[in-house]
N, C-alpha and C positions, 0 to 999 in steps of 0.2 A: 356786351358784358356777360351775361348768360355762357353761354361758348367761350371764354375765358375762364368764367368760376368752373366751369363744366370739364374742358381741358386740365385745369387745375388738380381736380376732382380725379381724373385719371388719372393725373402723374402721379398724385400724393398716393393713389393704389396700389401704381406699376413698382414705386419706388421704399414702399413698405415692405414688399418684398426681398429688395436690396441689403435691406435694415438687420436679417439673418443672417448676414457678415457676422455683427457684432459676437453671434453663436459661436463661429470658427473661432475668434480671438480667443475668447473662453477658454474654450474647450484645449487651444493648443498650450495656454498655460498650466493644463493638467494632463494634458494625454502629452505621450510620445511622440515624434515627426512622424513614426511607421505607424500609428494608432492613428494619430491624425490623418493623414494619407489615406488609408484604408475607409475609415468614412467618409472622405469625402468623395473617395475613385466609390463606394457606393451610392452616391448619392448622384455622384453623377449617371451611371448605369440607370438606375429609377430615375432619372430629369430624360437621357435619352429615350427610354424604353416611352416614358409619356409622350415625346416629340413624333417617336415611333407612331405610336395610336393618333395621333392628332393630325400629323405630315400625311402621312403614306394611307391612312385606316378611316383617314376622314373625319374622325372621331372629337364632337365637342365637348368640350370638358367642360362640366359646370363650374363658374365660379371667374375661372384658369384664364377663360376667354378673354375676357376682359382685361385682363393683364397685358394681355399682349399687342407694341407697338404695330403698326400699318405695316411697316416691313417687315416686321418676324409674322406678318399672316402664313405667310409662304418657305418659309424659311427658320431655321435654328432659333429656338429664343436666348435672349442674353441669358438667361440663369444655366446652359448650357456650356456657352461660353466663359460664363466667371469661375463655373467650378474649376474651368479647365487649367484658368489664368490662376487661382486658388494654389492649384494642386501645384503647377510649374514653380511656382513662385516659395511656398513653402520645402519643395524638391531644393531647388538653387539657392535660394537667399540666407543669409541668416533669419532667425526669428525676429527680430525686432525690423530688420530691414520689410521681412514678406508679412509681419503685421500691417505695419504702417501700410506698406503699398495695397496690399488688398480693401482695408480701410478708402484709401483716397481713390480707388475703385466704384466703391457705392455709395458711400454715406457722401464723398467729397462729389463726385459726380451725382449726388442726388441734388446737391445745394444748388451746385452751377444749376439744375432742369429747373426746380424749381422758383430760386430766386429770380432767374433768368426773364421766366414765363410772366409770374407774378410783377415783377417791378423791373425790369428792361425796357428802355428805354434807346439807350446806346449801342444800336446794331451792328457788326462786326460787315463791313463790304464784305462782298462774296461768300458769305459764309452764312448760307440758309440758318434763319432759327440762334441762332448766336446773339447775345448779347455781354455787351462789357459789364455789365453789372452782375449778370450769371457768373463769366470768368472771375474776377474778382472775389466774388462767394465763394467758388471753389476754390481757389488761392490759399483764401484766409482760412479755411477750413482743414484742406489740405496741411497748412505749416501748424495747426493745433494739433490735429490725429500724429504729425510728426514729431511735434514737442512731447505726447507721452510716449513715445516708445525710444526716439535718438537723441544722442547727446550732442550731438553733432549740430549746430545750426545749422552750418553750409550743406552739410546731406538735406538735412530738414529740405531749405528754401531751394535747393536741387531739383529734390523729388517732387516737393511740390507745385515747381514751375513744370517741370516733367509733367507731371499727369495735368495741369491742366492746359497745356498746350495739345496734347494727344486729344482729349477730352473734346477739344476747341476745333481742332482741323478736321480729325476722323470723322470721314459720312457713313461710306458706305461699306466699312469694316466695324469691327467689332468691337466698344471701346472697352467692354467687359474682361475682354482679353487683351487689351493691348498696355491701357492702364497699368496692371499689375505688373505688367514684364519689363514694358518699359520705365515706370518710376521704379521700379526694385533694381531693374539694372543697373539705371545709373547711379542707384544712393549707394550698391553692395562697389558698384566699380571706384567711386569716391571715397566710400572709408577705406575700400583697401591701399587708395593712393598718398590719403592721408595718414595711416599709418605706416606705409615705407620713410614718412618725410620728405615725400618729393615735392609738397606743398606746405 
């Protein structure tokens, strides 16, 4: 039990982190797409240049360390990946599409780790670490962050089957990055089909 609160304990850290999304939304309701853009390709530049010192410089970063999953020891951490996925996604989407998707990137993917962890029970065959009760968290959470931004139900419940199916399969890729592109894909590929009236 210990080593469960304990794990716990980590995630609710790693994923507080995540929760600085919320800041982008903000922010993009006041700044411009090129204004927003710009802070975030700097923010990303300062998240590599830290990767830099930490990767290659050996360098432990107080606090920082801690943050970080078993497999980003060695490797890119997710917060490098999301700006990227951030950046792409407000580039290509509309705004309300690369809101929502960036949202069901961390907050929606925080719920799936967390609930998953905490009260999973129903483990997903072959799918390490997975639980039906995590997906599900994500689901529900996912088609709320979609209710405040689309009008759209069917995008809504699109996108957020989208990101957490991505969420649910991806191992050993980056769902920080993959999230974003692919639920903004297909929610921006849907209203445009919806609006020719081809559906």
């Amino acid at each position: 039990m210990e080593a469960q609160q304990f794990d716990l304990k980590r995630e609710l850290q790693r994923k507080t982190v995540h929760v600085t999304s919320v800041l982008i939304v903000i922010f993009y309701f006041f700044l411009s797409r090129q204004l927003i853009l710009l802070v975030l390709s700097l923010l990303l530049i300062i998240s590599l240049v830290v990767e830099f010192a930490r990767l290659e410089l050996g360098l432990k970063l107080p606090f920082f360390h801690k943050l970080y999953r078993e497999k980003e020891r060695d490797s890119l951490s997710g917060n490098v990946f999301f700006l990227m996925g951030a950046i792409i996604a407000i580039s290509v989407f509309s705004k309300e599409i690369a809101l929502a998707a960036i949202l069901m990137a961390t907050i929606g993917d925080a719920s799936a780790a967390i609930f998953g962890k905490r009260f999973g029970k129903t483990w997903i065959p072959k799918l390490k670490h997975k639980a039906v009760e995590g997906c599900a968290a994500e689901f529900i959470v996912d088609v709320l962050i979609g209710c405040i931004f689309i009008n759209s139900l069917l995008v809504i419940i699109v996108m957020a089957g989208t990101a957490t199916i991505v969420e649910t399969i991806v191992n050993k890729m980056d769902d920080n990055l993959l999230i974003p592109l692919f639920s903004g894909f297909s929610g921006q590929i849907l209203t445009y089909i919806l609006s020719t009236g081809c559906l």
